[in-house]
C-alpha positions as CSV (number, residue, x, y, z in Angstrom):
1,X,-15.9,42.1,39.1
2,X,-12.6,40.3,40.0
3,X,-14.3,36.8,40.0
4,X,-15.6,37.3,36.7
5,X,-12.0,38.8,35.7
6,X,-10.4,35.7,36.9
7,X,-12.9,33.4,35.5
8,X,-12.5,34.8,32.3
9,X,-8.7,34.8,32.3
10,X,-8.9,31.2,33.2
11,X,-11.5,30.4,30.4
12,X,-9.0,32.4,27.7
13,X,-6.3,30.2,29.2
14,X,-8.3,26.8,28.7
15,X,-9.0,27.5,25.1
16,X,-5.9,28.6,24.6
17,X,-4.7,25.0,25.6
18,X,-7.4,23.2,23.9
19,X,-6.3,25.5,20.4
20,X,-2.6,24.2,21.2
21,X,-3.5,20.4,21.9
22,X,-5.9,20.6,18.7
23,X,-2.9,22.3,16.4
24,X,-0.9,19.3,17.9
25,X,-3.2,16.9,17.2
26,X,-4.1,17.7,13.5
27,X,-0.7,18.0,13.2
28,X,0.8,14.5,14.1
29,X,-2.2,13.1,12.0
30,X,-0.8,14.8,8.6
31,X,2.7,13.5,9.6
32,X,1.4,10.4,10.4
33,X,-0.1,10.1,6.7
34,X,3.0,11.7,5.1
35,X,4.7,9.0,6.5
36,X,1.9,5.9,5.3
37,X,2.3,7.5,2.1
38,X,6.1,7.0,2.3
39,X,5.5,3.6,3.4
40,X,3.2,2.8,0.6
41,X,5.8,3.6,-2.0
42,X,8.6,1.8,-0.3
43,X,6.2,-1.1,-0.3
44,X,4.4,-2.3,2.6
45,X,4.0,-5.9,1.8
46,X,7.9,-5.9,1.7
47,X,8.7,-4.3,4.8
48,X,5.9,-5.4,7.1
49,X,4.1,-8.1,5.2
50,X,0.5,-6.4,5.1
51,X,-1.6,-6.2,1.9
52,X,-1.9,-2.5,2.3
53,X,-0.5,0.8,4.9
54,X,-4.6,0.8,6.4
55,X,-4.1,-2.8,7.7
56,X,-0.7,-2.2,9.1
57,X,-2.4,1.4,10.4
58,X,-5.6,-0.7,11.8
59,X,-3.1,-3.4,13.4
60,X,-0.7,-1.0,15.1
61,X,-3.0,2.0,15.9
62,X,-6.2,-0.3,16.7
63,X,-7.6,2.4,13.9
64,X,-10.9,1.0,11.9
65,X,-9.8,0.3,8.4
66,X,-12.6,3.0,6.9
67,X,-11.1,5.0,9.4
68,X,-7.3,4.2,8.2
69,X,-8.4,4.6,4.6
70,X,-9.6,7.7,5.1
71,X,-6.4,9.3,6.6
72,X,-4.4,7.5,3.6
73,X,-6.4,8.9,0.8
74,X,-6.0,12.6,2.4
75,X,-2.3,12.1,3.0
76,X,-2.4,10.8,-1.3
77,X,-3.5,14.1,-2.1
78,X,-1.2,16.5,-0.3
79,X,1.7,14.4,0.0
80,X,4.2,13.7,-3.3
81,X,4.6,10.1,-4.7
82,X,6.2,8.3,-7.1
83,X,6.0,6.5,-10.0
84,X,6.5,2.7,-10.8
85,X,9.5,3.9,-12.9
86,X,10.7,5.9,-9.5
87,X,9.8,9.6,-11.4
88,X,8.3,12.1,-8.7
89,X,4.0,12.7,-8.8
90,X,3.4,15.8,-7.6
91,X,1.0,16.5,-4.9
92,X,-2.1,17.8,-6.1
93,X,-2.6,20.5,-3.1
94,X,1.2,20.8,-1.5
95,X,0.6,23.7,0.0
96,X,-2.5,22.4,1.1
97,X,-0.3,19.5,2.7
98,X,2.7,21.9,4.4
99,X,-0.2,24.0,6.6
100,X,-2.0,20.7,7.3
101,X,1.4,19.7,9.2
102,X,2.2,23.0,10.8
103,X,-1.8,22.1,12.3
104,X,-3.4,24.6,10.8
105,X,-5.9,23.0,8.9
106,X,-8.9,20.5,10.2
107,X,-9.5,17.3,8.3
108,X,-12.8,18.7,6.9
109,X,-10.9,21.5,5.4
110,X,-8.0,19.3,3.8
111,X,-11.2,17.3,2.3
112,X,-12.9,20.7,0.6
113,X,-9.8,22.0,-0.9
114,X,-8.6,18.8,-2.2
115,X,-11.9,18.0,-3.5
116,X,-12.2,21.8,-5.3
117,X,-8.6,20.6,-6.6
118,X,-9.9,17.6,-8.3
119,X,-11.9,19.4,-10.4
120,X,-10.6,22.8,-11.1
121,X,-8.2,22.6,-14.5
122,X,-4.9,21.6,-14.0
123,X,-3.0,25.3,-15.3
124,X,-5.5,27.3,-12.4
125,X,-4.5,24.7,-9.5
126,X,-2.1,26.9,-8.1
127,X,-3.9,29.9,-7.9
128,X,-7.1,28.2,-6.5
129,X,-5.3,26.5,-3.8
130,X,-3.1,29.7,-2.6
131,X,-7.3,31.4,-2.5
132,X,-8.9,28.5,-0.6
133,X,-6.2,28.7,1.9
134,X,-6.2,32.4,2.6
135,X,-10.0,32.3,3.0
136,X,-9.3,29.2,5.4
137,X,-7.4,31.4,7.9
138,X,-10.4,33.1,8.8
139,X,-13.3,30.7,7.7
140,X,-14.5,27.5,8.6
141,X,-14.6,24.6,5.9
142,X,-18.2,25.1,5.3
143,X,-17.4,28.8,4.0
144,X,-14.6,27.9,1.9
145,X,-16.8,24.6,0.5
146,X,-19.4,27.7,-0.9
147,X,-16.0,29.4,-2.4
148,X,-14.9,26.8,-3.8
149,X,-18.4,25.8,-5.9
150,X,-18.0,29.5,-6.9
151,X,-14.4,29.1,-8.1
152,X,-15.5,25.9,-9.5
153,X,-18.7,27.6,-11.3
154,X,-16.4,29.9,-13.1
155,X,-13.0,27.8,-14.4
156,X,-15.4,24.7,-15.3
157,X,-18.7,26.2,-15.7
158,X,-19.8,22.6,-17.8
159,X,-18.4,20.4,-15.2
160,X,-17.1,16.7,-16.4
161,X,-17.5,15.2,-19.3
162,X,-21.0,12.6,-19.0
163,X,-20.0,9.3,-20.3
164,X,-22.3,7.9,-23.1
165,X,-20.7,4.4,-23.7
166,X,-22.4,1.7,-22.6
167,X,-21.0,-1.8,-22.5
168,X,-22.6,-4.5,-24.9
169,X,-24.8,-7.0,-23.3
170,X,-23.2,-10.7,-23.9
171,X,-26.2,-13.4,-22.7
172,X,-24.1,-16.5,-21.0
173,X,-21.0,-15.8,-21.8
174,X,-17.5,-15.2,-20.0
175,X,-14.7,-13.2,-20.4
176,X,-11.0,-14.0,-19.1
177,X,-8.1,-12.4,-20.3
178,X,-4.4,-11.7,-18.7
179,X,-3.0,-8.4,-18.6
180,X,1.2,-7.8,-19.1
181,X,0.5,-6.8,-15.4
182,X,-0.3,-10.4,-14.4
183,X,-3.7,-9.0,-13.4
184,X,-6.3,-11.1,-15.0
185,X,-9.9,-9.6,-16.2
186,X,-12.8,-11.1,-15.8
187,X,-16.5,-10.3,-17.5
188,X,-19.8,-11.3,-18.6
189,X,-23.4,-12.1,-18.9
190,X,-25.7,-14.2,-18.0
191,X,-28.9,-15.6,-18.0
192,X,-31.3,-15.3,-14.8
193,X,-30.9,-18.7,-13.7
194,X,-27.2,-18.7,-14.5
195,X,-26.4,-15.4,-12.4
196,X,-29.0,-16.4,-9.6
197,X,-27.2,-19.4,-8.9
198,X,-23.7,-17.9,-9.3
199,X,-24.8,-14.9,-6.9
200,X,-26.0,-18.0,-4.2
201,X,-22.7,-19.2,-4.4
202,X,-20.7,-16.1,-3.9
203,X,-22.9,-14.9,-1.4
204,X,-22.5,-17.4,0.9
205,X,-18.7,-17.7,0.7
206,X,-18.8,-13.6,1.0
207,X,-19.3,-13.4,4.5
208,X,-17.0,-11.1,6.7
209,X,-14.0,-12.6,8.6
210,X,-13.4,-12.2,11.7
211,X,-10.4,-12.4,13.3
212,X,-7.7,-10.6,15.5
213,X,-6.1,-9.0,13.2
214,X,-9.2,-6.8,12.8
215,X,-12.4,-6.4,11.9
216,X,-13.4,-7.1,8.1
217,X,-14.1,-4.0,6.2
218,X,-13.7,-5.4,2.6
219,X,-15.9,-3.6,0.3
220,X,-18.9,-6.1,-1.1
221,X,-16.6,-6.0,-4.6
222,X,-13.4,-7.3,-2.8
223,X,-15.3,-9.8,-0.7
224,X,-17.1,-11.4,-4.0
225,X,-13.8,-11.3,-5.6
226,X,-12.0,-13.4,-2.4
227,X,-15.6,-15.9,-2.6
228,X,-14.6,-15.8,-6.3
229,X,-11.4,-17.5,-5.7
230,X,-12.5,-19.6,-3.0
231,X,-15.3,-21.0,-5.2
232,X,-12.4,-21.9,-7.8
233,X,-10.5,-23.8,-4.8
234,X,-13.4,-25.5,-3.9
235,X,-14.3,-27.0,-7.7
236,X,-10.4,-27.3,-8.1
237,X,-10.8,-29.8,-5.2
238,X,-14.1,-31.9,-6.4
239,X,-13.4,-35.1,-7.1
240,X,-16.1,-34.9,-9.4
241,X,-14.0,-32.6,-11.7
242,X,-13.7,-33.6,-15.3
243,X,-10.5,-35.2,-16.5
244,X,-7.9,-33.1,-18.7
245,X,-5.2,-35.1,-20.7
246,X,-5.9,-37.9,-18.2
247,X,-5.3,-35.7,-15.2
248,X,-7.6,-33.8,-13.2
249,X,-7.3,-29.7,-14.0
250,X,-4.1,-28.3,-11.8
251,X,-1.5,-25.8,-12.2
252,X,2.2,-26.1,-13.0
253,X,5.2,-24.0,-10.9
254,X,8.6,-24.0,-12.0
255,X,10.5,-22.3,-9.2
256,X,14.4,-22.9,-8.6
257,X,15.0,-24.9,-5.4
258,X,17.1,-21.7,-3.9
259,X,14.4,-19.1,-5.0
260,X,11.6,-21.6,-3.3
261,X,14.3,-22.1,0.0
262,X,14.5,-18.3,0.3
263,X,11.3,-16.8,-0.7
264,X,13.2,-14.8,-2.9
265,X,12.6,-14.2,-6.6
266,X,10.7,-16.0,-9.4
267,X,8.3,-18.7,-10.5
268,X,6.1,-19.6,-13.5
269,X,3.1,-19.8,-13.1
270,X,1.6,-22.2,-16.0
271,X,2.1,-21.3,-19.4
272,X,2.1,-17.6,-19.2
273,X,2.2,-16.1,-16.0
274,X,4.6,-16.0,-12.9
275,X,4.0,-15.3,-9.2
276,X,7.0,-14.6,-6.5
277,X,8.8,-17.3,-5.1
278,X,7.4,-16.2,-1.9
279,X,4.0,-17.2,-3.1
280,X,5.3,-20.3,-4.7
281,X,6.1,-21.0,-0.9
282,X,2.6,-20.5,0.1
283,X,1.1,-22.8,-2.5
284,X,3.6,-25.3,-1.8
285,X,2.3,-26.1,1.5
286,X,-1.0,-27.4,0.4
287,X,-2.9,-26.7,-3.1
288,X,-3.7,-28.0,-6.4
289,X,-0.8,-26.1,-7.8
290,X,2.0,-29.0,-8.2
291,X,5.5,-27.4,-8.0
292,X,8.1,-28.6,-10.3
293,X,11.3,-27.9,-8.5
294,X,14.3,-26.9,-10.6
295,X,18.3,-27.4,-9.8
296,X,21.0,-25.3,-11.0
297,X,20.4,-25.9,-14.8
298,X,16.4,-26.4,-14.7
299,X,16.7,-29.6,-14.4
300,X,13.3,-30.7,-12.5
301,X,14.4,-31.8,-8.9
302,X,11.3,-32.4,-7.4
303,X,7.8,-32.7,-9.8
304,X,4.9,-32.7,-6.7
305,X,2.3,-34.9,-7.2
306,X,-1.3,-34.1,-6.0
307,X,-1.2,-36.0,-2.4
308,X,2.3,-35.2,-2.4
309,X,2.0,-33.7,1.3
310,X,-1.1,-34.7,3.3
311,X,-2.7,-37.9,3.1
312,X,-6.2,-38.4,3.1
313,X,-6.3,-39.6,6.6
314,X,-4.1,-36.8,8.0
315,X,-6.0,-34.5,6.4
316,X,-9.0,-35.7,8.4
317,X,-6.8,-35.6,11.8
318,X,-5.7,-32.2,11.4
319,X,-9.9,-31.4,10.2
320,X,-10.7,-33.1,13.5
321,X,-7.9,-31.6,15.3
322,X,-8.7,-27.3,14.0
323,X,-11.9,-28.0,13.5
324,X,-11.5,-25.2,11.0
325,X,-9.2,-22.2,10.1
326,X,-6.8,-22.1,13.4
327,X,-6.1,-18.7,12.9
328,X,-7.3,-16.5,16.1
329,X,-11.1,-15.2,15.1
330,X,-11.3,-16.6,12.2
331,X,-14.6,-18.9,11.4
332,X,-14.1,-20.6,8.2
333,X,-14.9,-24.0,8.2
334,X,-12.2,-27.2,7.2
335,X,-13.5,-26.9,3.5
336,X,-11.9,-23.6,3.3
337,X,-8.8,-24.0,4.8
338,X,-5.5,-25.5,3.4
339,X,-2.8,-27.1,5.7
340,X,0.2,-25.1,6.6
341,X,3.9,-26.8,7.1
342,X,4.9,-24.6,10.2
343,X,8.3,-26.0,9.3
344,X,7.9,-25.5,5.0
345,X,8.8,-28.7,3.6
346,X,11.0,-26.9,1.4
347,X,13.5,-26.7,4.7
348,X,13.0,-30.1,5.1
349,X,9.5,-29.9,7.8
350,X,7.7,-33.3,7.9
351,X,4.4,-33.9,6.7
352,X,3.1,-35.2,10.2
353,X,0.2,-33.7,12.8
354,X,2.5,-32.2,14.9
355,X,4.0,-29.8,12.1
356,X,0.8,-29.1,10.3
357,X,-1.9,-26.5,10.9
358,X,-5.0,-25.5,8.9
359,X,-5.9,-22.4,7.6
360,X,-8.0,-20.3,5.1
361,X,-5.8,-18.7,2.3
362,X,-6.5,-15.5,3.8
363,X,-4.5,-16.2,7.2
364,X,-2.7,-18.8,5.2
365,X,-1.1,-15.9,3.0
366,X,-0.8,-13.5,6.2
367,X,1.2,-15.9,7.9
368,X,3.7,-16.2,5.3
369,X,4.0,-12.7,4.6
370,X,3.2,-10.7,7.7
371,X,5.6,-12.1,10.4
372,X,3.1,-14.1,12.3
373,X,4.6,-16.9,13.7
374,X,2.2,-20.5,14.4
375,X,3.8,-23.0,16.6
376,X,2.1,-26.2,18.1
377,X,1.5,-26.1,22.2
378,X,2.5,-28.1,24.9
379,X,-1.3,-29.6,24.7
380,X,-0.9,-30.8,20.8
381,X,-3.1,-27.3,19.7
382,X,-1.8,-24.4,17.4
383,X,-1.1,-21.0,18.9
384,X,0.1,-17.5,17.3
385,X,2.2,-15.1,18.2
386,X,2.1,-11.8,16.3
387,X,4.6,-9.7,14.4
388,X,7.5,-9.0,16.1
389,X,6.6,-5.3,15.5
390,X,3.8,-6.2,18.4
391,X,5.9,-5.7,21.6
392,X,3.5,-7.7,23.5
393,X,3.7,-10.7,21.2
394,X,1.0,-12.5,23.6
395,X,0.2,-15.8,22.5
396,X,-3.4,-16.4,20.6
397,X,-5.8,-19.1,19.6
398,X,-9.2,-20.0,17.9
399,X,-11.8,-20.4,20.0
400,X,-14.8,-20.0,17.8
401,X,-15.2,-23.3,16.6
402,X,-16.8,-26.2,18.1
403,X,-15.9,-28.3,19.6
404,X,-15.9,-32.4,19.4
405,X,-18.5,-33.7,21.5
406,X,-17.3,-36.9,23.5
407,X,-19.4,-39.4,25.4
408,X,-19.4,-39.0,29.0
């Protein structure tokens, strides 16, 4: 009797702990996405250079991105936000969001309420959420999912409106059109042949990156829209491309010589549009966007010329030299990659081997806006070192692409 006395005090002890460490646990997560979600309204490109808070999350946590995502779209729904004009957004379960970071609620619970939220009518949100969370004390998520279809069952009996409208069939034809965003759309139909071909195309430039800034978890949609832009830079580089006003097809940049020295304001972007200095930067290294540099009263300083930058035999020494995208991981081949000024010319960097590098626009773009750092090694090869936010900082290099062979 006294063993199985002590045994059990010792058992109520150990769950006891495990309750505590689990309340702990759930919640640091639900601070932890409070505090993405205040990161994704500061702006996470500005302060840390990433295109969104799951790759900083991923790099910094060594979290999968689906993973990361998950956690952000929670924290979306019980944390407040803001508008573009700054105004506040409300949470759509608060309350929901204040017992998830006192640890009182499991992930699979914060899911069912919110997703009961979603749907219930705006003017009974309150009510549902303060029911879903007293049943929660003493249910598990599964229970308060079957309340939940019941509340739902009774506030929106009809459930969503279906949507009838379907979109008129175009055969071979396209669709391009700029938004006051700067976010261009893009639509169409085709003909079998047409879209077979297309779909071959994208496919192969579609495949996942790798690299050590993570694994590749771009939805199929993102990764045909990345092959999409890739595919353009590939026909924008054909020497086979048809002639337009006696040139072949480019862009134009006008960007002030301080704004393109700093990174720091505006350009325009062909007739229309306009991209950040900072990207001006980026295309300035090596594209088929010619910058037209401006002086102090727009007059044009410096008007780039196509093979204003790398020659057509240092472009095949730095191809021989990378062998392909130099960033660490990454496998896309010299046709893909642009070369990088590790020095920009802009601050007066030479356009020689030694201060060149190549890379795909994807690394190309994360080196100028994430804090990587590329540097050329004591052996005449590239090497990165990571963010400064990485402590460790440890040097890194591609390795996945062959290499020359040489005769014995």
């Amino acid at each position: 009797m006294t063993s199985d006395v002590a045994l059990s005090s010792e058992a109520v002890a150990l769950a006891d702990r495990i309750v505590e460490l689990v309340a702990s646990m759930r919640s640091a997560e639900a601070k932890l996405g409070a505090v993405l979600v205040e990161i994704e309204q500061c702006g996470v490109m500005e302060l840390f250079g990433y295109r969104s808070v799951a790759r900083l999350l991923e790099h910094l946590a060594d979290t999968p991105k689906p993973a990361a995502e998950r956690l952000i779209k929670r924290a979306r729904l019980v944390n407040p936000g803001r508008n573009l004009d700054g105004s506040p957004i409300p949470a759509l379960a608060p309350a929901t969001g204040v017992a998830a970071r006192a640890g009182r609620l499991s992930n699979p619970m914060i899911d069912v309420i919110s997703n009961v939220l979603t749907q219930v009518p705006p003017e009974h949100c309150v009510s549902a959420e303060a029911n879903l969370l007293a049943f929660a004390e003493e249910a598990g998520h599964k229970q308060v999912a079957a309340l939940g279809a019941r509340i739902l069952a009774h506030l929106a009996p009809d459930g969503p409106a279906p949507d009838d409208t379907e979109p008129v069939a175009p055969t071979r034809e396209v669709f391009l059109r700029r938004k006051r965003t700067g976010v261009w759309e893009l639509s169409g139909r085709f003909d079998d042949e047409t879209g077979t071909r297309a779909h071959a195309l994208l496919d192969a430039l579609a495949e996942r990156r790798t690299g050590d800034e993570g694994p590749d978890f771009r939805t199929l949609p993102q990764r045909y829209g990345d092959a999409f832009s890739d595919a353009v830079d590939l026909a924008l580089n054909s020497p086979d491309l048809p002639m337009q006003a006696g040139e072949r097809a480019h862009v134009m940049v006008a960007v002030s010589f301080d704004d393109l020295k700093s990174g720091v304001g505006k350009a325009t972007l062909g007739d229309t549009g306009t991209m950040t200095a900072a990207e001006a930067r980026v295309h300035a290294c090596d594209a088929m966007i010619i910058p037209a540099v401006l002086g102090a009263r727009s007059e044009p300083l410096i008007l780039g010329r196509l093979r204003r930058l790398i020659s057509a035999g240092l472009r095949r020494a730095l191809f021989l030299r990378d062998r392909g995208c130099a960033f660490p991981g990454c496998h896309r081949p010299p046709r893909h990659c642009q070369g990088h000024h590790i020095r920009h010319w802009a601050d007066g960097g030479p356009t020689d081997l030694h201060n060149l590098v190549l890379m795909c626009a994807h690394h190309h773009r994360l080196l100028h806006r994430s804090g990587w750092e590329v540097r050329i090694a004591t052996d005449g090869l590239p090497e990165f070192l990571p963010p400064v936010f990485d402590r460790r900082r440890k040097p890194r290099r591609n390795n996945l692409h062959e290499p020359l062979p040489f005769a014995a």
